[in-house]
MITOR-67549 format. One record per residue (C-alpha): y, z, x; residue in three letters. Coordinates in steps of 0.2 Angstrom, whole numbers, plus 5000, padded with zeros to 4 digits. Each point is the difference from the previous one (the first is absolute). Example, Ala and Ser with C-alpha at 12.3 -4.5 7.8 and 13.67 -1.06 7.14 Angstrom:
# MITOR-67549
497850395062ALA 501749975006SER 
***
This chain:
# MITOR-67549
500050005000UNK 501849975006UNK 501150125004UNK 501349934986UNK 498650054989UNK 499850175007UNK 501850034999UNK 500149944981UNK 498550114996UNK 500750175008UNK 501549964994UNK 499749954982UNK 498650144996UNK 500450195003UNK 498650084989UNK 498350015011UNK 498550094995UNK 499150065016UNK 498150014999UNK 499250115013UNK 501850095004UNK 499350175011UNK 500750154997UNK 500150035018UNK 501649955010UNK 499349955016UNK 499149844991UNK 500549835000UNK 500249984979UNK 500950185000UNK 501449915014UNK 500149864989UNK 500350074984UNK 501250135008UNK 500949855009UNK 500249884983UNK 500450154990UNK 501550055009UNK 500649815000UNK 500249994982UNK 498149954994UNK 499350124985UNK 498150065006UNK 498650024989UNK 498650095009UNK 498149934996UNK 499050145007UNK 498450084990UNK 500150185012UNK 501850034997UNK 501050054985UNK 501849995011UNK 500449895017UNK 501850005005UNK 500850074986UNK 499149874988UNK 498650034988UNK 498449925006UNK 498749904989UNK 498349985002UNK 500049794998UNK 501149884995UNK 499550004983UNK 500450184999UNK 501849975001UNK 500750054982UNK 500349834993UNK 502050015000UNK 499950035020UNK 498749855001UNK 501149874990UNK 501350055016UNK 498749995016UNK 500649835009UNK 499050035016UNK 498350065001UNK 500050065021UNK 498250025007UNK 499550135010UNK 498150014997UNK 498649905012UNK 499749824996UNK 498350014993UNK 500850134987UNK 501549894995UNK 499149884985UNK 500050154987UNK 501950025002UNK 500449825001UNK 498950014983UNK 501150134992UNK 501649925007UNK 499249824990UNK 499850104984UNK 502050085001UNK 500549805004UNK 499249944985UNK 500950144989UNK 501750045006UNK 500449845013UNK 500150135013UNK 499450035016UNK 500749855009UNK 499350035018UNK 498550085007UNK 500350055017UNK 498750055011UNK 500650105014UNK 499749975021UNK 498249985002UNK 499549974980UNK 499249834997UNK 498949954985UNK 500249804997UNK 498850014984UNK 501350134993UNK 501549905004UNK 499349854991UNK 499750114984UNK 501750045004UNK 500749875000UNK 498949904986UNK 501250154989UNK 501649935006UNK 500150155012UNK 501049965018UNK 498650085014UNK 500750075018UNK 498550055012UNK 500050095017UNK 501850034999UNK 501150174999UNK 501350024987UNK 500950145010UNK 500049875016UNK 500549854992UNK 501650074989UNK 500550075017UNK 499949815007UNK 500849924987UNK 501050114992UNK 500250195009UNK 500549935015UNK 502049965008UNK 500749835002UNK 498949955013UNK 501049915009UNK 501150165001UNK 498650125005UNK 499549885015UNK 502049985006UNK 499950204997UNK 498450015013UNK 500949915012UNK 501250084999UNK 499250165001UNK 498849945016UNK 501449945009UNK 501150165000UNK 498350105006UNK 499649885012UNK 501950035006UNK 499750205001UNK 498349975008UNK 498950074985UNK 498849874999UNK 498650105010UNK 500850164989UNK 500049934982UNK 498049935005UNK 498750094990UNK 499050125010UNK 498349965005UNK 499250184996UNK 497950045005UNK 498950164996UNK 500950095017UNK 501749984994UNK 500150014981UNK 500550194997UNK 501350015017UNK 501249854992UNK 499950064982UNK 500750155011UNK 501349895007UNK 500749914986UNK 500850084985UNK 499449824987UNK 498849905006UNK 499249864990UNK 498149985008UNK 498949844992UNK 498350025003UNK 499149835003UNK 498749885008UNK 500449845008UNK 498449934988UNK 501050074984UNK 500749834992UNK 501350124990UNK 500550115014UNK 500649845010UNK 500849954984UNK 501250165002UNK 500050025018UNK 501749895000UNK 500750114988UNK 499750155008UNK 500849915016UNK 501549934987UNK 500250204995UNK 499850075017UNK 501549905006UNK 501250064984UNK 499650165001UNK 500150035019UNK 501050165004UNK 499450064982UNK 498249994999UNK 498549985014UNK 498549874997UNK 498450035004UNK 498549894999UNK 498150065003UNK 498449895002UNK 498950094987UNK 498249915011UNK 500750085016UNK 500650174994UNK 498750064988UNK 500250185001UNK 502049994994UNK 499549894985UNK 498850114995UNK 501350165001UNK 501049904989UNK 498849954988UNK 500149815003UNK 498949914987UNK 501049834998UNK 501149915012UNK 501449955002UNK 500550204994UNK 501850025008UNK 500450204999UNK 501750105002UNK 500250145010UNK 501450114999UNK 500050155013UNK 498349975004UNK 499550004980UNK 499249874990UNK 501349964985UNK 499749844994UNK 498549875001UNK 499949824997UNK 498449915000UNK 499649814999UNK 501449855000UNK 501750064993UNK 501849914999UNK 501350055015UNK 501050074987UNK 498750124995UNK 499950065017UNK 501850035001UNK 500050064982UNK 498850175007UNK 500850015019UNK 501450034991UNK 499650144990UNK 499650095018UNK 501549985007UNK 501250134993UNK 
***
């Protein structure tokens, strides 16, 4: 799908039933549903173990939404496995035939089930697979100008470069030795946990970079190599990466696990900054 699309479709449709939203923060739909909630979107949890997840009552399926609320759902976003997505496309189908509405089925990063997308579609339903909401607003329509942001790195590199903070800004390479002495030395430091295998830490390891750079003086970076230091991954409970975790004063106080938008990195190092 082109991005044109994309755009028209986060921009048109603000009412999105989550299916498989965790009540836990640290998971990927629970980020997600946060992140669209606070731009704008009205969340409609679809989760059979919860009666409440971020501040909005759950449902057990689709088709347990009061019929009122249903007749609103324009999004149906998917966070359950693939080979579990046909039964909700089902009930998606059967509130398109009554009420015109869902519009789009989107399957989240990872979530791919052609059989259900046909179905899908056959009902007059758009279909988005293997794609994140949260990432995709921030792309196309969360983000600065970019030409501005890239003239404001420039910028930004070339007055470090001029102080001689290039080496200073760099994130800090950190090992099993070392790990407890620089949360010591450093006030807030930012430390992603990664592999160079992991496909989604290298997606964010530019970012991290990007930060390190715009907050040098403010915040430290740190980056880990979870294969070659096991015994701090295991301290920190490390059971996904990328997990990118904020220390204040030696103190865990926020964690962020999986690919996330810039902005909602900034968006929790700046809460740790007062």
């Amino acid at each position: 799908m082109e991005n044109s699309e994309l755009k028209r479709i986060l921009e048109t449709f603000k009412v999105v039933a989550v299916v498989g939203l965790s009540r836990q923060p640290n998971k990927d739909s629970n980020i997600v549903a946060k992140y669209l909630k606070e731009q704008g979107y009205r969340i409609i949890p679809v989760n059979p173990s919860a009666n409440e997840i971020l501040g909005e009552k759950a449902y057990a399926d689709l088709l347990s939404i009061p019929e009122e609320l249903q007749k609103t759902v324009e999004v149906v976003c998917v966070f359950r496995p693939s080979d579990k997505v046909m039964p909700i496309v089902e009930q998606a189908v059967q509130m398109r035939e009554r009420f015109g509405k869902p519009h789009v089925v989107w399957m989240q990063r990872g979530i791919i089930n052609h059989e259900a997308a046909k179905k899908a579609e056959a009902a007059g339903i758009k279909v988005i697979m293997d794609r994140c909401m949260m990432v995709e607003h921030e792309k196309l329509i969360g983000e600065k100008d970019e030409e501005l942001e890239r003239i404001k790195q420039k910028k930004l590199r070339e007055m470090l470069k001029g102080l001689g903070m290039k080496k200073i800004s760099a994130p800090i390479h950190l090992d099993d030795s070392s790990f407890d002495e620089t949360l010591k030395k450093h006030r807030v430091i930012l430390v992603d946990f990664w592999a160079p295998w992991c496909g989604p830490c290298n997606i964010m390891s530019p970012i991290i970079e990007e930060l390190a750079a715009e907050y040098a003086g403010k915040v430290s970076f740190g980056k880990l190599n979870v294969d070659e230091n096991p015994l701090t991954a295991k301290k920190f409970g490390i059971m996904g990466i990328p997990t990118l975790i904020i220390f204040r004063n030696g103190e865990e106080v926020s964690r962020i696990v999986g690919v996330v938008p810039k902005n909602y990195i900034k968006r929790e190092i700046e809460k740790h900054l007062t």
